[in-house]
N, CA, C, O and CB atoms as a CASP TS submission, in Angstrom:
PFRMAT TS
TARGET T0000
AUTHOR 0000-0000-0000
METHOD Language model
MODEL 1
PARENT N/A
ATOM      1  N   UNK     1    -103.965  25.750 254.775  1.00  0.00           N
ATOM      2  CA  UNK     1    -104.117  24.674 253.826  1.00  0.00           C
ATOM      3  C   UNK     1    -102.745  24.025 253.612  1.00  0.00           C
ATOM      4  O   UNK     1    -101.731  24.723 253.562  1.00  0.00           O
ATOM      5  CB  UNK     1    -104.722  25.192 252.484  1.00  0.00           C
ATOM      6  N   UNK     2    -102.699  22.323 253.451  1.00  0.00           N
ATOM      7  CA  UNK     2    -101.287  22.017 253.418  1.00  0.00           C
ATOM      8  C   UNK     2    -101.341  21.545 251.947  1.00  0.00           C
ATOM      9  O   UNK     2    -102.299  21.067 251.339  1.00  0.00           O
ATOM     10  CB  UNK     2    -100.708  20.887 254.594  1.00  0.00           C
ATOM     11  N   UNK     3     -99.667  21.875 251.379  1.00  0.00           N
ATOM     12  CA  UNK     3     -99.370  22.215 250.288  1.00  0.00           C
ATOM     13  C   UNK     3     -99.679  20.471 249.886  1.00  0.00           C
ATOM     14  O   UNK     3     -99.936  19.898 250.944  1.00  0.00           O
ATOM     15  CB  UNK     3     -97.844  23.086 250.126  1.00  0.00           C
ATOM     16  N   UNK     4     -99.709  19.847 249.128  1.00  0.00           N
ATOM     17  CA  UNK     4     -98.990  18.695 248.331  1.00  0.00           C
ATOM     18  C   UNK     4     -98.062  18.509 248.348  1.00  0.00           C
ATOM     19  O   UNK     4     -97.427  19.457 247.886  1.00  0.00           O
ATOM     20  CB  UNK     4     -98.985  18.580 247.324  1.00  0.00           C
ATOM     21  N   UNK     5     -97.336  17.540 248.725  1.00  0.00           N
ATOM     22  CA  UNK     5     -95.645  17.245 248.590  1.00  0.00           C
ATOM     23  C   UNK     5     -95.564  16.950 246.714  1.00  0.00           C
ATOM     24  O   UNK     5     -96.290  16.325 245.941  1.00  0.00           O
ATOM     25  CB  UNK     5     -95.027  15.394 249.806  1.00  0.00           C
ATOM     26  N   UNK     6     -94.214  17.812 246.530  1.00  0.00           N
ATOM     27  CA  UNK     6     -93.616  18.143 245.218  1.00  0.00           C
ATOM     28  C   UNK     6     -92.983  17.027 244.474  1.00  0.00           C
ATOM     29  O   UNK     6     -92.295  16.243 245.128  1.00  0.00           O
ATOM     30  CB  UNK     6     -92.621  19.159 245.385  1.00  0.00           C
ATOM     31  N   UNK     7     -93.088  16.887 243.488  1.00  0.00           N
ATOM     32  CA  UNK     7     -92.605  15.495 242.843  1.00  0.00           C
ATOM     33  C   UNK     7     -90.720  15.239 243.047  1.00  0.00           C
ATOM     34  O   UNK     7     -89.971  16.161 242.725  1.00  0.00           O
ATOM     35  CB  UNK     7     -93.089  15.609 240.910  1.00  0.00           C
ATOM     36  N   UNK     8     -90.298  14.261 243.455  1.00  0.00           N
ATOM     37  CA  UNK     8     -89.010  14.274 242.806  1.00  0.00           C
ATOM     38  C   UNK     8     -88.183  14.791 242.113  1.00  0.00           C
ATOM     39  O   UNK     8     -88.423  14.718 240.908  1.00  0.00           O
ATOM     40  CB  UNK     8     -88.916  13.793 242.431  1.00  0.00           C
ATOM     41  N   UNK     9     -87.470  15.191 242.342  1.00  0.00           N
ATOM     42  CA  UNK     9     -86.808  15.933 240.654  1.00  0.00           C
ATOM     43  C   UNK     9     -86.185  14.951 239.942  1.00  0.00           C
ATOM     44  O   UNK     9     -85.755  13.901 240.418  1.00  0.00           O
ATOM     45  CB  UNK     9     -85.496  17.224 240.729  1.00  0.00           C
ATOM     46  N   UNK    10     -86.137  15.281 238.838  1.00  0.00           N
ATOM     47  CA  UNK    10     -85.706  14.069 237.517  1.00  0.00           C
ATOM     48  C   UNK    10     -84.249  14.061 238.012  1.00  0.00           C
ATOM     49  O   UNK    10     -83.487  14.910 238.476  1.00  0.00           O
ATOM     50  CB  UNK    10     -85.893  14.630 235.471  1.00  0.00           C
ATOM     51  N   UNK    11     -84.179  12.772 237.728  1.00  0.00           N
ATOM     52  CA  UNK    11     -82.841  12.140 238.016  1.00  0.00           C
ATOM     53  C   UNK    11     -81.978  12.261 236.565  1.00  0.00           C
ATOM     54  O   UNK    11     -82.214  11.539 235.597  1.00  0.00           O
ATOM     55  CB  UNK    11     -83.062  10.439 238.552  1.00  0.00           C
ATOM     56  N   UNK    12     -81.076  13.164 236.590  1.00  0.00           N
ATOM     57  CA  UNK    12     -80.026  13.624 235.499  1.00  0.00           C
ATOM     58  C   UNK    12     -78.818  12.557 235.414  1.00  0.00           C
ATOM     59  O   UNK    12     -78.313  11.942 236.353  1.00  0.00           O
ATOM     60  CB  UNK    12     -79.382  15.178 235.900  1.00  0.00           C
ATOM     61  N   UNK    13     -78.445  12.489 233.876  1.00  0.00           N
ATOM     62  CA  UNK    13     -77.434  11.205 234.042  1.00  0.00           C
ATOM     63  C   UNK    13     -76.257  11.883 234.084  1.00  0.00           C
ATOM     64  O   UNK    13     -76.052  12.972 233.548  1.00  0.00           O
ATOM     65  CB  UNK    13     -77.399  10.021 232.833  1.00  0.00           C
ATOM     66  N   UNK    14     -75.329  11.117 234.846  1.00  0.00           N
ATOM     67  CA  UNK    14     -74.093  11.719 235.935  1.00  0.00           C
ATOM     68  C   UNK    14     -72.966  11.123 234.934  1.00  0.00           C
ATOM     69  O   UNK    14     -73.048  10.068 234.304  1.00  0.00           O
ATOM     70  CB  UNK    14     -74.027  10.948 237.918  1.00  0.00           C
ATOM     71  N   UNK    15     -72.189  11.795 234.937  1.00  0.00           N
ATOM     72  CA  UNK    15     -70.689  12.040 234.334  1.00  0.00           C
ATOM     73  C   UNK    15     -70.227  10.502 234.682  1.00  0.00           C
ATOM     74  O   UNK    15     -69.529   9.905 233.863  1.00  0.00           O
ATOM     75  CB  UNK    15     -69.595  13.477 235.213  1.00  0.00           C
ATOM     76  N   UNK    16     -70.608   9.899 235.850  1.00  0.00           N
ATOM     77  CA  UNK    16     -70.419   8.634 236.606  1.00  0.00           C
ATOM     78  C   UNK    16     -71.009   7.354 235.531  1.00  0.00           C
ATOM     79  O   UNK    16     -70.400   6.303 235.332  1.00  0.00           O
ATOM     80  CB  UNK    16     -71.349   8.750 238.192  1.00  0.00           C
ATOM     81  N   UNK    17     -72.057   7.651 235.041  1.00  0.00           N
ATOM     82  CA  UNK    17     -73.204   6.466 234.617  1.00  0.00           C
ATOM     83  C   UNK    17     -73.107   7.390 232.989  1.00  0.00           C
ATOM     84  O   UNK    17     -73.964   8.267 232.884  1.00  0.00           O
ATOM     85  CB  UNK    17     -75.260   6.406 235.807  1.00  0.00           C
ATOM     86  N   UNK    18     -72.621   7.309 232.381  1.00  0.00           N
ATOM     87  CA  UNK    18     -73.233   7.970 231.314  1.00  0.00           C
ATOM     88  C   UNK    18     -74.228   6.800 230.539  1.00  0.00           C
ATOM     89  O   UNK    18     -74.498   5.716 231.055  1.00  0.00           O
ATOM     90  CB  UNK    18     -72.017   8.636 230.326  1.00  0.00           C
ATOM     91  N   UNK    19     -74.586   7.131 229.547  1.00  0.00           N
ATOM     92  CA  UNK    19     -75.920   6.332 228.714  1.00  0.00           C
ATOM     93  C   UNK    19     -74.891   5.334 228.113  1.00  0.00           C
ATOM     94  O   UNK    19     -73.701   5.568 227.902  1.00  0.00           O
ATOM     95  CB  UNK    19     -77.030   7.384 227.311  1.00  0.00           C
ATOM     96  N   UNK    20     -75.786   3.795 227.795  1.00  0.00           N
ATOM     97  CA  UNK    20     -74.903   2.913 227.083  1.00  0.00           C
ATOM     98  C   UNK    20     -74.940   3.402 225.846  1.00  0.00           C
ATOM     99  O   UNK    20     -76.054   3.827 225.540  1.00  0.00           O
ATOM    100  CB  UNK    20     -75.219   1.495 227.116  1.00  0.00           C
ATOM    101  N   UNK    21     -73.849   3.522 224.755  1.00  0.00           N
ATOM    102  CA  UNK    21     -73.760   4.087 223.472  1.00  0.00           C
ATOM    103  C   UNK    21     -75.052   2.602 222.921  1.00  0.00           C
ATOM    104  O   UNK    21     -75.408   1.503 223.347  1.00  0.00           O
ATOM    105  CB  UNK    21     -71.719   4.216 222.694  1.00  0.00           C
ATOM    106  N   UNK    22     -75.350   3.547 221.718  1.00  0.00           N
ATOM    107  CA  UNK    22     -76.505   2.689 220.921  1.00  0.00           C
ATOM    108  C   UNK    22     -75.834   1.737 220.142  1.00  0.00           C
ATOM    109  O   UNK    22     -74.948   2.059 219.350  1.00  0.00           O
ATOM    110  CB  UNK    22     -77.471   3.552 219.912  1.00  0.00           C
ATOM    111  N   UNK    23     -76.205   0.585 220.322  1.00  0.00           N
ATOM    112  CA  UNK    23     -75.532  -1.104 219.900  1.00  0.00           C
ATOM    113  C   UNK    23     -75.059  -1.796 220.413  1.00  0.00           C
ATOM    114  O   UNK    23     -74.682  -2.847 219.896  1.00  0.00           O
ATOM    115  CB  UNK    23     -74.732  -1.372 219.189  1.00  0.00           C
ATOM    116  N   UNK    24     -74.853  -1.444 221.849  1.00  0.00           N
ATOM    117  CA  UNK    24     -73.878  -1.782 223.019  1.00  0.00           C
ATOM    118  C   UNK    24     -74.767  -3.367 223.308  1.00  0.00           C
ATOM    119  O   UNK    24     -75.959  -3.475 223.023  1.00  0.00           O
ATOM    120  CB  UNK    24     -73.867  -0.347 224.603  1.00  0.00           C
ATOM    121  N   UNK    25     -74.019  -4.416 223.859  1.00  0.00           N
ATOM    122  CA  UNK    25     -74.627  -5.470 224.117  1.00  0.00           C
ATOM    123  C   UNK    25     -75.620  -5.261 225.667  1.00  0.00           C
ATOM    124  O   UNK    25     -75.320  -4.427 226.522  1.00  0.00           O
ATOM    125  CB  UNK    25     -73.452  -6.582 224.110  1.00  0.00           C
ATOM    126  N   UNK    26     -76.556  -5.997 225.751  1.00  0.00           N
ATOM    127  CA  UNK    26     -77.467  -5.503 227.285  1.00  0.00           C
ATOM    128  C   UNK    26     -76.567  -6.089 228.444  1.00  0.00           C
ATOM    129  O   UNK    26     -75.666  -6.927 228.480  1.00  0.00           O
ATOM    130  CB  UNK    26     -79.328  -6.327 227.478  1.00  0.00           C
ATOM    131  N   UNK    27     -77.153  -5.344 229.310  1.00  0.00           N
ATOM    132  CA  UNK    27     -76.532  -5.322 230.528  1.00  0.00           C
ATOM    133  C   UNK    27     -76.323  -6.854 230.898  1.00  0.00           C
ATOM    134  O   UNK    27     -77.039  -7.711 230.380  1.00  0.00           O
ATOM    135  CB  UNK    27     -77.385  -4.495 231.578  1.00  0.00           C
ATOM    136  N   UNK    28     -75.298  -7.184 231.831  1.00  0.00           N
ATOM    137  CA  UNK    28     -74.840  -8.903 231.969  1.00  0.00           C
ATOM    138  C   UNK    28     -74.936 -10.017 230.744  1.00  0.00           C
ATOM    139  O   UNK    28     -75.195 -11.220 230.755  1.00  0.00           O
ATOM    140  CB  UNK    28     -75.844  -9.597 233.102  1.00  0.00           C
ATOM    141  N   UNK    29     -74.573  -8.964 229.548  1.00  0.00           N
ATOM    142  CA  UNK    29     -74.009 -10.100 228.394  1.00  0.00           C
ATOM    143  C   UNK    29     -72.661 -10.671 228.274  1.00  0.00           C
ATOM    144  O   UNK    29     -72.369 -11.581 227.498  1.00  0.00           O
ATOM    145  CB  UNK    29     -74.113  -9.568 227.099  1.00  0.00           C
ATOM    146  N   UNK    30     -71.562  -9.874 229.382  1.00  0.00           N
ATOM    147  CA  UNK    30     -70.430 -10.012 229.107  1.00  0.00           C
ATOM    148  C   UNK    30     -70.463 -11.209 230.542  1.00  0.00           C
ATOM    149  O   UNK    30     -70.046 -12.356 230.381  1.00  0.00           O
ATOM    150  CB  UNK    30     -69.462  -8.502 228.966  1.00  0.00           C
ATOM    151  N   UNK    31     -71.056 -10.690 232.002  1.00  0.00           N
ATOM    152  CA  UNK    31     -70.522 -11.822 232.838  1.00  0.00           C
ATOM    153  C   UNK    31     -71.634 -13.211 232.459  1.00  0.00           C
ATOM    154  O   UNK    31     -71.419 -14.056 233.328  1.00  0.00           O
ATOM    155  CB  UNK    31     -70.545 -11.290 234.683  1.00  0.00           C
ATOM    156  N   UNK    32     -72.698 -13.707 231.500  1.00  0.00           N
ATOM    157  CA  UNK    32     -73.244 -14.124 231.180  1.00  0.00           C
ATOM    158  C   UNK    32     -72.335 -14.941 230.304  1.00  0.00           C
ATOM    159  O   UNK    32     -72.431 -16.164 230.402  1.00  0.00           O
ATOM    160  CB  UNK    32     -74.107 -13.471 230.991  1.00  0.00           C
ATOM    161  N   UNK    33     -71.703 -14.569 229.689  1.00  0.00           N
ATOM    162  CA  UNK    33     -70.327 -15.684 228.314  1.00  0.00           C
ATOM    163  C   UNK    33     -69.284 -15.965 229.380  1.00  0.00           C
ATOM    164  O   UNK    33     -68.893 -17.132 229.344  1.00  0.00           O
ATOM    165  CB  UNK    33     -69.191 -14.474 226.505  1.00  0.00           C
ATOM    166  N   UNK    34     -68.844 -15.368 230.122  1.00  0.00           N
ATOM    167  CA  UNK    34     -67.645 -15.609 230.968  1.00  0.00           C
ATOM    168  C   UNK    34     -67.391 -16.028 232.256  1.00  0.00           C
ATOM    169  O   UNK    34     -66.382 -16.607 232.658  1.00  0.00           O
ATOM    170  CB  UNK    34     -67.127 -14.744 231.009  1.00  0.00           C
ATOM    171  N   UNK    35     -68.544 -15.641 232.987  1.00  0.00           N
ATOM    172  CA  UNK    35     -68.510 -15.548 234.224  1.00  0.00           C
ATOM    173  C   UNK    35     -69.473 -17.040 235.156  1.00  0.00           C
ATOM    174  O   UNK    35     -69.305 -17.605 236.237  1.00  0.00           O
ATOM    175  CB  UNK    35     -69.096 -13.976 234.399  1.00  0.00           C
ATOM    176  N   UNK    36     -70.564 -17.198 233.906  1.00  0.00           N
ATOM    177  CA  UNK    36     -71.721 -18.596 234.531  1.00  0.00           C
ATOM    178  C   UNK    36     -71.523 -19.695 233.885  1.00  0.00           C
ATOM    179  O   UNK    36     -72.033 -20.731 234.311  1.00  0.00           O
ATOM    180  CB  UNK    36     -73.410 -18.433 234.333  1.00  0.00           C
ATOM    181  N   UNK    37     -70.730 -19.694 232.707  1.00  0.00           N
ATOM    182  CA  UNK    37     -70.772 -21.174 231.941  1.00  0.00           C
ATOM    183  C   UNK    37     -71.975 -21.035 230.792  1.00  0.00           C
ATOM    184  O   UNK    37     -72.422 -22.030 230.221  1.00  0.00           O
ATOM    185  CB  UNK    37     -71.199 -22.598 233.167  1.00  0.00           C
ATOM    186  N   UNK    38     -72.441 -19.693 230.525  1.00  0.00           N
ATOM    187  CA  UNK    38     -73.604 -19.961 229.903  1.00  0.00           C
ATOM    188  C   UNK    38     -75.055 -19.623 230.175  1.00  0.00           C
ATOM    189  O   UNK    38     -75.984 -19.125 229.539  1.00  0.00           O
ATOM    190  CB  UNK    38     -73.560 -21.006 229.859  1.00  0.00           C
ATOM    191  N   UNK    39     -74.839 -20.142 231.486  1.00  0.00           N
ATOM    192  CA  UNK    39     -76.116 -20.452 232.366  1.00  0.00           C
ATOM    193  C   UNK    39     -76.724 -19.156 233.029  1.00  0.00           C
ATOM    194  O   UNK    39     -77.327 -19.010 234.092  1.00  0.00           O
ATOM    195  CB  UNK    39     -75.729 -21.510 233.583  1.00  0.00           C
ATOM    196  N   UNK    40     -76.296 -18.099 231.859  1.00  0.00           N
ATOM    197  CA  UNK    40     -77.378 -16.631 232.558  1.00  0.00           C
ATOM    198  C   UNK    40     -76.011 -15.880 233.890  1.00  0.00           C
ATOM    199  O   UNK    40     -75.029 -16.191 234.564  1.00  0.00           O
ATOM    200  CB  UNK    40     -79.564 -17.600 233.879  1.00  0.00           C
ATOM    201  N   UNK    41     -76.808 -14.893 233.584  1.00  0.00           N
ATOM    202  CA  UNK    41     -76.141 -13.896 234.261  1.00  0.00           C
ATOM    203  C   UNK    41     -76.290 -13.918 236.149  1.00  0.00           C
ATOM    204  O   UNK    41     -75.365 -13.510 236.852  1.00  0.00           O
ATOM    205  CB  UNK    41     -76.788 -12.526 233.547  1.00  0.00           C
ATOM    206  N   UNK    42     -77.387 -14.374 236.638  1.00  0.00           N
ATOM    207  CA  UNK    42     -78.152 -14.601 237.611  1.00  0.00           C
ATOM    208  C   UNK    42     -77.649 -15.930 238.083  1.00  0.00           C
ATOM    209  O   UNK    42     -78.114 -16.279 239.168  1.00  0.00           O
ATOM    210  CB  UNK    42     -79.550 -14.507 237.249  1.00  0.00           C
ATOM    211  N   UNK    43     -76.686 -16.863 237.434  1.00  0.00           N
ATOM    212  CA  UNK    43     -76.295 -18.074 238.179  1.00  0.00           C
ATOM    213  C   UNK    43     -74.839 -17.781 238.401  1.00  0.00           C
ATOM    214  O   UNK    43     -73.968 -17.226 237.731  1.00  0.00           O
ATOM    215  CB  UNK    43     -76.576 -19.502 237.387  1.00  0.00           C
ATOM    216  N   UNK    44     -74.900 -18.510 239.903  1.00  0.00           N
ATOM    217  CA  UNK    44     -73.556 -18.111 240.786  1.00  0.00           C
ATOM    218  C   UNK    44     -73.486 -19.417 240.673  1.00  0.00           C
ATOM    219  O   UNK    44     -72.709 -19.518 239.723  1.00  0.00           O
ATOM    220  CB  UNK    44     -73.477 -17.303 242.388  1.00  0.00           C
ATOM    221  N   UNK    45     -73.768 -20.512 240.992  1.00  0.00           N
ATOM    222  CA  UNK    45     -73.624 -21.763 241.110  1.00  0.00           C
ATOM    223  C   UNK    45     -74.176 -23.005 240.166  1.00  0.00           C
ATOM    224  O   UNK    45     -75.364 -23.005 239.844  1.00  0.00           O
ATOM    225  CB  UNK    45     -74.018 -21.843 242.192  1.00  0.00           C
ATOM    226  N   UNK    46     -73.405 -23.928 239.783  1.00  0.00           N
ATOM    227  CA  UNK    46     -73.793 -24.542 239.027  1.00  0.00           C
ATOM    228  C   UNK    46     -75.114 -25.926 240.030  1.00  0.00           C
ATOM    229  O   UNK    46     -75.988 -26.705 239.650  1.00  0.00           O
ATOM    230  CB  UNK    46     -72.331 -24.951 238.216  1.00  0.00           C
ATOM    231  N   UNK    47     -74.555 -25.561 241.285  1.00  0.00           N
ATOM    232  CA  UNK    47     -75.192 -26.739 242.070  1.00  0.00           C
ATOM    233  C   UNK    47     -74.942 -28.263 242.453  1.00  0.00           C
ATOM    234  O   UNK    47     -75.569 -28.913 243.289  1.00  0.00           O
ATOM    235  CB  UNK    47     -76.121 -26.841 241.571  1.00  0.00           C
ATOM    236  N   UNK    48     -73.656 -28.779 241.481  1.00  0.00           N
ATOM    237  CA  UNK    48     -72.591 -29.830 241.732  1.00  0.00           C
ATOM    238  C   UNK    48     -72.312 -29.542 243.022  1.00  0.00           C
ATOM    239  O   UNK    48     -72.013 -28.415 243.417  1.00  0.00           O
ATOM    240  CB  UNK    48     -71.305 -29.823 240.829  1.00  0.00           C
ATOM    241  N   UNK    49     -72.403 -30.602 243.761  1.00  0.00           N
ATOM    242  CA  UNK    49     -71.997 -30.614 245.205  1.00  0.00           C
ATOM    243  C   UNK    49     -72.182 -29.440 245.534  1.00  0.00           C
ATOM    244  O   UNK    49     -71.166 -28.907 245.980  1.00  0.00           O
ATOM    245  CB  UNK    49     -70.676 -31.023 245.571  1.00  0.00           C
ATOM    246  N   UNK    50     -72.909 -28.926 245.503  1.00  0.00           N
ATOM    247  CA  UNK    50     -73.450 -27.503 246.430  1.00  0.00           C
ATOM    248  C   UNK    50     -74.879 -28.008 247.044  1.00  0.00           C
ATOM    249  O   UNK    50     -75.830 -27.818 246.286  1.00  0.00           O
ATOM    250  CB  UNK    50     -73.766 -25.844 245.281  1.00  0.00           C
ATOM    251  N   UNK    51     -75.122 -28.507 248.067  1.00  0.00           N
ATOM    252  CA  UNK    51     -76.672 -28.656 248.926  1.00  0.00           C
ATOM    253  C   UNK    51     -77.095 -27.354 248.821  1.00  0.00           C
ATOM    254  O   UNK    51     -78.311 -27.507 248.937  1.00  0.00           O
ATOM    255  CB  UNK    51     -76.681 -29.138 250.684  1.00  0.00           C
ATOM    256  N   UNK    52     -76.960 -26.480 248.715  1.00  0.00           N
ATOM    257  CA  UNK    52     -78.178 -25.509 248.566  1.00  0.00           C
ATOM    258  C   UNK    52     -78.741 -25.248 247.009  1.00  0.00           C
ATOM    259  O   UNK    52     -79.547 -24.350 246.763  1.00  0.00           O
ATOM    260  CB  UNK    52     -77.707 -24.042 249.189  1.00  0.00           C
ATOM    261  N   UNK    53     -78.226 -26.123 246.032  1.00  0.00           N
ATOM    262  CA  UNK    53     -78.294 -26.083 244.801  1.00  0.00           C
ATOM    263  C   UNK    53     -77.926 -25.097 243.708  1.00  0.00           C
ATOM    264  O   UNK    53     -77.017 -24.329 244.023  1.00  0.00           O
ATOM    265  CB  UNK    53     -79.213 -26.287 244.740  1.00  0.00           C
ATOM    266  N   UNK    54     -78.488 -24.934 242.365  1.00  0.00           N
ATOM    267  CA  UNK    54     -78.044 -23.846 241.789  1.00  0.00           C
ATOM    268  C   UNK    54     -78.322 -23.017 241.979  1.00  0.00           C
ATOM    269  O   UNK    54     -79.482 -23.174 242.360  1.00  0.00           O
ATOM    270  CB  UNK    54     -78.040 -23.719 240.968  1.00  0.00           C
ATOM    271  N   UNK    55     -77.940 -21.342 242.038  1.00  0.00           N
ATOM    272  CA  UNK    55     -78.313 -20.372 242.646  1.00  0.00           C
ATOM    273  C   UNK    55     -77.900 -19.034 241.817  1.00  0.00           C
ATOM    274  O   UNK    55     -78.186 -17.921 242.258  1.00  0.00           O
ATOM    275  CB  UNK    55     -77.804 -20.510 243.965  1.00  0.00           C
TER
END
């Protein structure tokens, strides 16, 4: 009889990644004020003279 394959083991948080302390702003709030103009964390380009547009 073949066994069932075994679940994953829980992924433990690493000395590397620890947890964001509680109140901390969410993730891409900081390159979101500084880094896009505003325009979200997810924009690299404003799309001014860029033909492939905003991005």
């Amino acid at each position: 009889m073949a066994r069932s394959p075994s679940p994953p083991p829980a992924r433990a948080q690493s000395a590397a990644h620890p947890p964001a302390p509680a109140g901390s702003p969410p993730l891409g709030h900081l390159s979101e004020r500084y880094e896009s103009g505003g325009r979200g964390p997810g924009t690299v380009s404003s799309g001014q003279a860029d033909p492939g547009g905003v991005s």
